[in-house]
Each structure stands twice: as C-alpha cells, then as structure tokens.
N, C-alpha and C positions, 0 to 999 in steps of 0.2 A: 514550398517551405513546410516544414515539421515537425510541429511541437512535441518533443520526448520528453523532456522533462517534468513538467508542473501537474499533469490533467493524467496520472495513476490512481487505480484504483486497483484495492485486493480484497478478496475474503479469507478470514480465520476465524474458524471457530475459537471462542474462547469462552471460559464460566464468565458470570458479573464480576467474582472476587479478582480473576484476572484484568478484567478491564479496570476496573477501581483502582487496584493496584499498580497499574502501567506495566506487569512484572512481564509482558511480552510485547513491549513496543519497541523494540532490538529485532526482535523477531520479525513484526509487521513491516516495520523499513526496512529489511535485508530482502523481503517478498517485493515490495515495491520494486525495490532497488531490480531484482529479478526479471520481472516484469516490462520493466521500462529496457533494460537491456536487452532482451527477445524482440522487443516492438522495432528498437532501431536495429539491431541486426537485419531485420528484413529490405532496409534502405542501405546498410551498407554504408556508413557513417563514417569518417574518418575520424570522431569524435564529436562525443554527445555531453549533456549536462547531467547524466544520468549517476554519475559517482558524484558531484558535486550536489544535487539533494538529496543524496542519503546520508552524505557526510556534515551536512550543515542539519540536517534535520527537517527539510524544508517542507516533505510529506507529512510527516507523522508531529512534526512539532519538538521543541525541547522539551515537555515534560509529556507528551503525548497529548496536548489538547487538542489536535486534528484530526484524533482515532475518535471515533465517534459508535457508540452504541443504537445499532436499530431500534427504532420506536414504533417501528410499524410495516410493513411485507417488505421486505428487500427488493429490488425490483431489476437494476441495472444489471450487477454482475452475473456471469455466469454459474451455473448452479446454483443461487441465491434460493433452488426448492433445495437443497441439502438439507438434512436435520441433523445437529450435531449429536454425537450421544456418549 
C-alpha cells in the first residue's frame, strides 16, 4: 500500500513579502498538487487522493499556515543548494 496523498513536499522560491502575504499559496498547492500526481502515475492508480488535498487545502492549509518559511539549511528537497535570485 501507498500513501500519495498527505506526506508532499515542494520547493519555491519566493521574497519574505511573498510568504507574509500567502499571495503564492495557489501557486504552492498546484505544485504539490503536481508532484503527488507524477508519484502515483508511477504505480499506475485507478485513483488517488491527490485532487482531493489540493482541493480541501489539506497541503498548504486554508490560509497557508502549512507553507512554512526555512529557518535554517534546507536539507530534504531536492536542489535545496539552489539560491534564489
């Protein structure tokens, strides 16, 4: 068995005034949303719960309190050496 849903992770760059503002957590959950569909594509799913937490918000939060600002080396995601500019 295979959890697609819950256990996403993305990176985007964004300024702090971005993050502050939430004005790209549409953005962030469409990426998620992305993400989690590519994973199960590889299994081949007759259907997954992957539109069903972008669409309730269940990633990124209703007002984005689940996007979270790094406070210190990124470490998990891929490319997390990118420097935004």
């Amino acid at each position: 068995m295979r959890v697609i849903g819950p256990d996403r992770h993305v990176c985007l760059c964004l300024t702090e005034e971005e993050f502050e503002s939430g004005s790209r957590v549409a953005e962030i959950n469409a990426l998620v949303l992305a993400d989690c569909d590519e994973q199960a594509e590889k299994y081949d799913f007759a259907w997954t719960e992957c539109q069903m937490w972008h669409d309730e918000k269940l990633w990124v939060g209703e007002n984005g309190e689940l996007v979270v600002w790094p406070t210190d080396h990124v470490i998990n995601p891929p490319g997390s050496q990118l420097e935004c500019w």
